[in-house]
C-alpha positions as CSV (number, residue, x, y, z in Angstrom):
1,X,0.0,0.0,0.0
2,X,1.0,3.4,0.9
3,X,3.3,2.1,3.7
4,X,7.3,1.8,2.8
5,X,9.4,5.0,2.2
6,X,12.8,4.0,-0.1
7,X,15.2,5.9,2.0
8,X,13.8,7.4,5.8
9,X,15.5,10.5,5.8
10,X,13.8,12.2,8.7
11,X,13.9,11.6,12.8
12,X,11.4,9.8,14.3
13,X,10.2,12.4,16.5
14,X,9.7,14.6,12.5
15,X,7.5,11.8,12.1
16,X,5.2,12.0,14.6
17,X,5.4,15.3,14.1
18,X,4.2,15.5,10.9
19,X,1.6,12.1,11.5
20,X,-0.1,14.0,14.5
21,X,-0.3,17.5,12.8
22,X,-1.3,16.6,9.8
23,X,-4.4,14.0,11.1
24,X,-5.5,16.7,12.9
25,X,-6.3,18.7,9.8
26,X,-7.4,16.0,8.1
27,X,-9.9,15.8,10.9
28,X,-10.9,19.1,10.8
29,X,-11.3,19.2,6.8
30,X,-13.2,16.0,6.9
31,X,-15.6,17.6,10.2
32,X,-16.5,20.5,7.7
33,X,-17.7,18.0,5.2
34,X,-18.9,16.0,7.6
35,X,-21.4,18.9,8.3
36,X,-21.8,20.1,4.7
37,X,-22.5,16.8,3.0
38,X,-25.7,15.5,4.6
39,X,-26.8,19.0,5.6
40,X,-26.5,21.6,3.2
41,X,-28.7,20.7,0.6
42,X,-31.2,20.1,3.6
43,X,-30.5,24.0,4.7
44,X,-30.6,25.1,1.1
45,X,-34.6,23.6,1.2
46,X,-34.7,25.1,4.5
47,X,-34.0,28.5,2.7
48,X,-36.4,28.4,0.0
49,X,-34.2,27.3,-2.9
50,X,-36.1,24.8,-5.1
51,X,-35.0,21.0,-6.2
52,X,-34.0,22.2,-9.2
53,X,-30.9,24.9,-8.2
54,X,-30.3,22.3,-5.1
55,X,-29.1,19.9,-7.8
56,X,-27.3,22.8,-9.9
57,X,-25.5,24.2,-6.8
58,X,-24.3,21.2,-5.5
59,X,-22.9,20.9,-8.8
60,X,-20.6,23.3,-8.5
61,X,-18.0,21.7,-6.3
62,X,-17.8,19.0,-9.0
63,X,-17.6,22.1,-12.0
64,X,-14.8,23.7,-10.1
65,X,-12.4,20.8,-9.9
66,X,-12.2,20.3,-13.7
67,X,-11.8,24.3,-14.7
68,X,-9.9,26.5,-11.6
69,X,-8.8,23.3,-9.1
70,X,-5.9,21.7,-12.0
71,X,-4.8,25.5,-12.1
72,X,-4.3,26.2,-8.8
73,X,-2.5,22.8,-8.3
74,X,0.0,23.0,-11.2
75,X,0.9,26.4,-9.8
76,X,1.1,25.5,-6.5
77,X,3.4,22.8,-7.6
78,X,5.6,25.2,-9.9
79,X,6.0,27.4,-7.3
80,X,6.5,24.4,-4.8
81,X,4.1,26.1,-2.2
82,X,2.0,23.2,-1.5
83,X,1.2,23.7,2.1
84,X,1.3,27.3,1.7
85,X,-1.5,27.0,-0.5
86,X,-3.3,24.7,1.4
87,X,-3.3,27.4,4.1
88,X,-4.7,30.0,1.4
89,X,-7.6,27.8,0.3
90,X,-8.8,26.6,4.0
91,X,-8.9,30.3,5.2
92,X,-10.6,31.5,1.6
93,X,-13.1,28.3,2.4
94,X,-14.3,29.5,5.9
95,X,-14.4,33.3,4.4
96,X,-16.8,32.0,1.7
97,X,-18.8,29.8,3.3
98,X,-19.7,32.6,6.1
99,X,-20.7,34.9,3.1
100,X,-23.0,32.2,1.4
101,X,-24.8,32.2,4.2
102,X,-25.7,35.5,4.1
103,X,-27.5,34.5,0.8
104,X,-30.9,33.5,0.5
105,X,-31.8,34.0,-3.3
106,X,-31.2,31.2,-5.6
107,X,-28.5,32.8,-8.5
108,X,-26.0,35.6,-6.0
109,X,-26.6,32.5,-3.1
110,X,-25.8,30.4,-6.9
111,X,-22.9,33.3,-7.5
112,X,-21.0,33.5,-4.2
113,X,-20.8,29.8,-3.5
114,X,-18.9,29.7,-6.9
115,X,-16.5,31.5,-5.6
116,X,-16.2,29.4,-2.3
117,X,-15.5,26.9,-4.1
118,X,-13.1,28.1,-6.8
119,X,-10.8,27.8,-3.8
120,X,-12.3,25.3,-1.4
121,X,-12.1,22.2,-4.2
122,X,-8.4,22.5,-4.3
123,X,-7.8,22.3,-0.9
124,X,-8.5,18.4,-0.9
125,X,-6.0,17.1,-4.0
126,X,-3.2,19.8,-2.1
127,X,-3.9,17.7,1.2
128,X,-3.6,14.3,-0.5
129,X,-0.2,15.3,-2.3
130,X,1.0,17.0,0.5
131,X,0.3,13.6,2.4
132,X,1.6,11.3,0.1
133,X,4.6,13.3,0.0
134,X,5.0,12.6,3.6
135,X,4.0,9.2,3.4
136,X,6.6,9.0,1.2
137,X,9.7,10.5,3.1
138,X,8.5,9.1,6.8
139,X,7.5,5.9,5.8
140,X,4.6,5.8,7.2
141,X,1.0,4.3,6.3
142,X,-2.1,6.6,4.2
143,X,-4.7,5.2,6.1
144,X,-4.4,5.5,9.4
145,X,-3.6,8.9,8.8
146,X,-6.3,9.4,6.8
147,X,-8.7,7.6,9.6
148,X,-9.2,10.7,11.4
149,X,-10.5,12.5,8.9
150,X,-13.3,9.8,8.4
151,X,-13.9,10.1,11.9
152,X,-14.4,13.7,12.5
153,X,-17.2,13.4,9.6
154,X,-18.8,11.3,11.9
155,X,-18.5,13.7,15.0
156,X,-19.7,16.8,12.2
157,X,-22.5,14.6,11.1
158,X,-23.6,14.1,14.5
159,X,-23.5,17.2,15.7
160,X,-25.2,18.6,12.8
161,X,-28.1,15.9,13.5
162,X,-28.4,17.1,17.1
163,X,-28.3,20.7,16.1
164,X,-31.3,20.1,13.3
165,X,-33.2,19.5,16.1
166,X,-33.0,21.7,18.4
167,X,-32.2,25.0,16.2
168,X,-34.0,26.0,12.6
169,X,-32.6,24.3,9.6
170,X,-32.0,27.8,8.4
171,X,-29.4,28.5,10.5
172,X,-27.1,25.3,9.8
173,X,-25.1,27.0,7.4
174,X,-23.5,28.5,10.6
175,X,-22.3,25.4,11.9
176,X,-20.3,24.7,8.3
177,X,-18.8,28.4,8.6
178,X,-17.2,27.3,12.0
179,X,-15.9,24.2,11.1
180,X,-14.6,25.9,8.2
181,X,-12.9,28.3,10.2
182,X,-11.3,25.2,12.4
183,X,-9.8,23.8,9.4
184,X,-8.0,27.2,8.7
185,X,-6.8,27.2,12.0
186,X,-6.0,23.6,11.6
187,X,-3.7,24.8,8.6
188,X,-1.4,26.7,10.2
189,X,-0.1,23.7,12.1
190,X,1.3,21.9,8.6
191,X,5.2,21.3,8.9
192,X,6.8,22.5,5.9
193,X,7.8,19.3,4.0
194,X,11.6,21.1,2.2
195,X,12.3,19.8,-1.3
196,X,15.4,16.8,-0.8
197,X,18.3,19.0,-2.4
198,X,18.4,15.6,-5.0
199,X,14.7,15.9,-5.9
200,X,15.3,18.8,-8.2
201,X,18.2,17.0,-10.4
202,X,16.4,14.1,-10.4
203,X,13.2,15.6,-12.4
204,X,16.0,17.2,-14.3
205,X,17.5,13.7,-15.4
206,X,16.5,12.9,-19.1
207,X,13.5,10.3,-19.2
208,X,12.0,11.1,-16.2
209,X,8.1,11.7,-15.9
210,X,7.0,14.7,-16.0
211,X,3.7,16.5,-15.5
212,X,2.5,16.9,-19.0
213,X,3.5,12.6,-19.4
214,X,1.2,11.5,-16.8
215,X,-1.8,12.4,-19.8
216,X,-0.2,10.8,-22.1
217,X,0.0,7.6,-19.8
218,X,-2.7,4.9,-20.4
219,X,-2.5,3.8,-16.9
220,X,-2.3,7.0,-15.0
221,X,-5.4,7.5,-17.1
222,X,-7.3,4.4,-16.3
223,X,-6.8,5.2,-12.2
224,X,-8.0,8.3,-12.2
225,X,-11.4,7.4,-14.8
226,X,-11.8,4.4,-12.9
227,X,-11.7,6.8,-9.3
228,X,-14.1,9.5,-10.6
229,X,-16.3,6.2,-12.0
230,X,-16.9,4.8,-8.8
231,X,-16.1,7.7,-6.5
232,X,-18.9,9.6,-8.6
233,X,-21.2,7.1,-8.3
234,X,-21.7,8.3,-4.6
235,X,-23.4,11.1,-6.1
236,X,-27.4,10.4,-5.7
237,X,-26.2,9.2,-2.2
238,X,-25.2,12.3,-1.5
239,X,-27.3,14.8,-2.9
240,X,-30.5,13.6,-2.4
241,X,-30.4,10.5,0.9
242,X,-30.9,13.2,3.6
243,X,-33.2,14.7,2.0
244,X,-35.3,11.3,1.1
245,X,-34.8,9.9,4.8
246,X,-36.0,13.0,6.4
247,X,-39.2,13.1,3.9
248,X,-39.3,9.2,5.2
249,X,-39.8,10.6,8.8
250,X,-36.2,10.2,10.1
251,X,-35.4,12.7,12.5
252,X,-31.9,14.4,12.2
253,X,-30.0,12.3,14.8
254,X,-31.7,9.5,12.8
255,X,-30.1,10.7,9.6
256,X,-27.0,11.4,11.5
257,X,-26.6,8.3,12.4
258,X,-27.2,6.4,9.6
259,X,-24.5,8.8,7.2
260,X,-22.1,7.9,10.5
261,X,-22.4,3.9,9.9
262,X,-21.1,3.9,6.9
263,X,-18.2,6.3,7.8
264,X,-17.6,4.4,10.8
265,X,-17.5,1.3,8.6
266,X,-14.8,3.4,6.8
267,X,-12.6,4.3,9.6
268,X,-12.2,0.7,10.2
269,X,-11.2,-0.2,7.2
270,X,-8.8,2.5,7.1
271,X,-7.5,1.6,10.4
272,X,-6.5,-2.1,8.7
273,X,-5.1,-1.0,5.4
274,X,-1.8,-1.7,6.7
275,X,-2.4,-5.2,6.6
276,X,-4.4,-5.6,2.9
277,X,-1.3,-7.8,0.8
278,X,-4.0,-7.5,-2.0
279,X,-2.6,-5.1,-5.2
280,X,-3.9,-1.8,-5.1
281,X,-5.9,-1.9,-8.8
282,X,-7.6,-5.2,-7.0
283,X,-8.8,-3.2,-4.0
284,X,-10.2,-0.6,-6.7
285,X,-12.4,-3.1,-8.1
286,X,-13.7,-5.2,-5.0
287,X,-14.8,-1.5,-4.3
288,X,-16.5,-1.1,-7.4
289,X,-18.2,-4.0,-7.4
290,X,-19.1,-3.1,-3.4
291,X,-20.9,-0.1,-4.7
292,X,-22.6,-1.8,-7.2
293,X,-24.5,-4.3,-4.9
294,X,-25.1,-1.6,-2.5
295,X,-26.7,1.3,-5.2
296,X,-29.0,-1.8,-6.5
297,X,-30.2,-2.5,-2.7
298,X,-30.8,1.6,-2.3
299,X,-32.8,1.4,-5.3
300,X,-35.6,-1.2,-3.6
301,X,-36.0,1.5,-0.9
302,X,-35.1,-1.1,2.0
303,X,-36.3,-0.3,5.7
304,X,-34.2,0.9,8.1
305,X,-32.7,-2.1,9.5
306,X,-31.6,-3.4,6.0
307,X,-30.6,0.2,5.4
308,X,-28.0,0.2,8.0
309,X,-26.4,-2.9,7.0
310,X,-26.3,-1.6,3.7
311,X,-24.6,1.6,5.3
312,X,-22.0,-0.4,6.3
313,X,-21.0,-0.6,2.8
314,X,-19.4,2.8,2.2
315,X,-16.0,1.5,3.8
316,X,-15.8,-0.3,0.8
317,X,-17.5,1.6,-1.6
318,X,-16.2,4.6,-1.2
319,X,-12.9,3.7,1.4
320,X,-11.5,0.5,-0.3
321,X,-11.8,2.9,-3.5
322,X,-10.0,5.7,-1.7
323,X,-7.0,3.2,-0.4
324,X,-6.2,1.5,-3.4
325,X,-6.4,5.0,-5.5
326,X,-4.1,6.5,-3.0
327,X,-1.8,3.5,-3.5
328,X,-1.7,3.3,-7.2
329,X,-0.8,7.0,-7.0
330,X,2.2,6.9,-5.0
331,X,4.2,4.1,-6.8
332,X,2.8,5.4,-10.4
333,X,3.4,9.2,-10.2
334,X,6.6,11.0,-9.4
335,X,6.9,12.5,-6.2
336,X,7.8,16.1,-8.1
337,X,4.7,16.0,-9.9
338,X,2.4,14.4,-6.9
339,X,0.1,17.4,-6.8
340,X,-0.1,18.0,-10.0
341,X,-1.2,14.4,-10.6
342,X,-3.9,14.9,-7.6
343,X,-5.1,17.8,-9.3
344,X,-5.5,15.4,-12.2
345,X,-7.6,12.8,-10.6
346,X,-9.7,15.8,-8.7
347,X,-10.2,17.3,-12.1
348,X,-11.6,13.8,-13.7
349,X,-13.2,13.3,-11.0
350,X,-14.9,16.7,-11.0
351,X,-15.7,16.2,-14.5
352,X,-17.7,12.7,-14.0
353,X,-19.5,14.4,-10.4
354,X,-20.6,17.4,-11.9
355,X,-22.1,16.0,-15.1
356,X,-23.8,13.2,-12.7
357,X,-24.8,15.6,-9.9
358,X,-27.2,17.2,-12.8
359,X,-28.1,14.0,-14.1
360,X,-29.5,12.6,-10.8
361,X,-31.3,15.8,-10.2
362,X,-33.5,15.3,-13.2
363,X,-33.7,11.5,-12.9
364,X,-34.3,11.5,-9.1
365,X,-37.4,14.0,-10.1
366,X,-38.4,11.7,-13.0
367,X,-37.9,8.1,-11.5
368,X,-36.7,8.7,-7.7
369,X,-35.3,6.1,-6.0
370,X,-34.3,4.5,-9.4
371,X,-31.6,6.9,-9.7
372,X,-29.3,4.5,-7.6
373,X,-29.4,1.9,-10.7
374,X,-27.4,4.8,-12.8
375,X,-24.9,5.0,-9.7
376,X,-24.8,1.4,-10.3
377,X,-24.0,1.5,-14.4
378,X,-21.2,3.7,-13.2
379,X,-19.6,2.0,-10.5
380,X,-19.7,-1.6,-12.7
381,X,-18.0,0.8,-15.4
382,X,-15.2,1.9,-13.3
383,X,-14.5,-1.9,-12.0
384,X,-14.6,-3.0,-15.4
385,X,-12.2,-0.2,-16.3
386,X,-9.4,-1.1,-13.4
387,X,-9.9,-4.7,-14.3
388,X,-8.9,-4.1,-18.0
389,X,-5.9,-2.2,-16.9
390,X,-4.8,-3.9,-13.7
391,X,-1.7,-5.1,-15.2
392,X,-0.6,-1.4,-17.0
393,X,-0.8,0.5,-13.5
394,X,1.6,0.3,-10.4
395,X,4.6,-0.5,-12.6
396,X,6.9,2.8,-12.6
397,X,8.5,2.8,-9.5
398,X,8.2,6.3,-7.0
399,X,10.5,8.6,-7.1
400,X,11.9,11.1,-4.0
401,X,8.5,13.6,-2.6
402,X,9.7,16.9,-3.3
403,X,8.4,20.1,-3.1
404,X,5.7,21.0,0.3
């Protein structure tokens, strides 16, 4: 997996350093969304903005990962700024996200959360490269690092479901503001990961990868379409399952608890990717075919106790997915153009999620619940895909994290 480093070149106590530091903004990042993914469409109802602009709106994460988010990385990465930049988005994010709440008509509401998230999007590929990076030079492991962020979701998805019912739905916008504004702080705490003085010859040396390669490589390629297929096909899930639940008479807590099981489910298997001896493109479709079985089950509208079990599934679905991505990354991408490829995969990714984001909004109003068989179609694409190219990915070896 994500777990050896070629050559330790740091103390132990850098290490832990950089392990505890860094999972704490992880956790805060991951609390925000915690917050904002179950709740905010639910406060944009709240606020008198109809079905139609929910689905357009929470579009626009996905838009801005394809257009500004591969522009922001590749100059973060030219100017080797990484965490700097991680900084500037997380403080731009809880700026924005304080102003769209002040916003309660459909197109400047539309308008200012655009620019949110011209600089929020970015903030998550930056993290990841920034991560691997460290991953990389402390040998240490992806996933339990990443576990914390998985469980702060669950703490901002609770805490939103206790909120939602005891304060007006109107105001829960609030709530994503501040943990916006703990990430920033959160920020500040990033050690600086210096460029290896050998990292810059070494992109220098003739044959070596560089940015502009990674498009022209068919497995680079096939990771990051089979990622967006089956990342993407979390998108109905998403947009519309809180929203569904509480028109099913769930109360928040309810709702809270139900996105937590599945994130729960997720830290766990975050906790043990240390162990997996299973190649990374293998782990990539198990997940793929995971999401499959559990968008056809969503589909039948299951009751609650079937629902929960099915909940259970997003540590594969979406976790397995996440691991096995992350893995394929670090030993198929150079280390000097890391971020650059994250901002590659973020951009696919934004590409497939925005197109389906729109797409479940008119099929949910057409078909409802049947919208989970498209999610399906995607996520069999994307195994399919990985399947096809298992033996093409993983096979250039990693080269020295530079730049942070």
């Amino acid at each position: 997996m994500l777990s050896k480093s070629v050559i330790p070149i740091a103390s132990r106590a850098a290490s832990r350093r950089f392990a505890r530091r860094l999972s704490f903004f992880y956790g805060s990042t991951f609390g925000m969304l915690g917050s904002y993914l179950p709740f905010f469409p639910v406060w944009l109802k709240a606020v008198g903005i109809e079905a139609s602009w929910i689905g357009i709106i929470t579009a626009v994460p996905a838009v801005t990962r394809f257009t500004v988010l591969p522009l922001i990385t590749a100059f973060a990465e030219r100017r080797r700024m990484t965490r700097n930049a991680i900084i500037l988005t997380a403080f731009a994010t809880a700026l924005g996200l304080s102003v769209v709440g002040t916003q309660h008509q459909a197109l400047p509401l539309f308008l200012v959360f655009v620019a949110t998230c011209c600089l929020w999007t970015p903030t998550a590929p930056l993290t990841d490269a920034y991560a691997l990076r460290g991953v990389v030079r402390y040998g240490l492991n992806y996933g339990p690092l990443r576990l914390w962020g998985s469980a702060a979701f669950v703490a901002g998805a609770l805490l939103c479901g206790l909120f939602i019912d005891v304060i007006a739905p109107e105001r829960l916008i609030w709530i994503i503001a501040a943990a916006a504004g703990l990430s920033a702080l959160a920020s500040l705490g990033l050690p600086s990961l210096d460029a290896p003085k050998t990292s810059e010859s070494k992109a220098s040396e003739p044959g070596h990868r560089g940015a502009g390669a990674l498009l022209r490589d068919g497995g680079f390629l096939a990771i990051i379409v089979a990622s967006a297929l089956i990342q993407g096909s979390h998108a109905a899930y998403y947009i519309f399952a809180s929203i569904v639940w509480k028109q099913a008479g769930f109360g928040g807590l309810t709702i809270a608890l139900l996105w937590s099981l599945g994130v729960v489910a997720e830290i766990v298997l975050f906790a043990l990717s240390p162990r997996f001896t299973l190649p990374s493109a293998a782990l990539v479709v198990i997940g793929g075919l995971s999401a499959v079985a559990r968008w056809v089950i969503t589909a039948q509208q299951p009751p609650i106790a079937i629902l929960a079990a099915v909940q259970l599934a997003h540590g594969l679905t979406f976790g397995l997915t996440q691991v096995g991505t992350m893995g394929l990354l670090v030993h198929h991408v150079p280390g000097h153009v890391m971020t650059r490829g994250q901002g590659y995969l973020a951009a696919c990714s934004g590409i497939v999620s925005s197109s389906t984001s729109i797409l479940c909004g008119i099929v949910y109003a057409r078909y409802g619940q049947g919208v989970y068989y498209v999610m399906a179609a995607m996520a069999a694409s994307g195994a399919v895909l990985m399947w096809l190219a298992r033996h093409r990915v993983g096979t250039h070896p990693q080269s020295a994290a530079s730049g942070g």
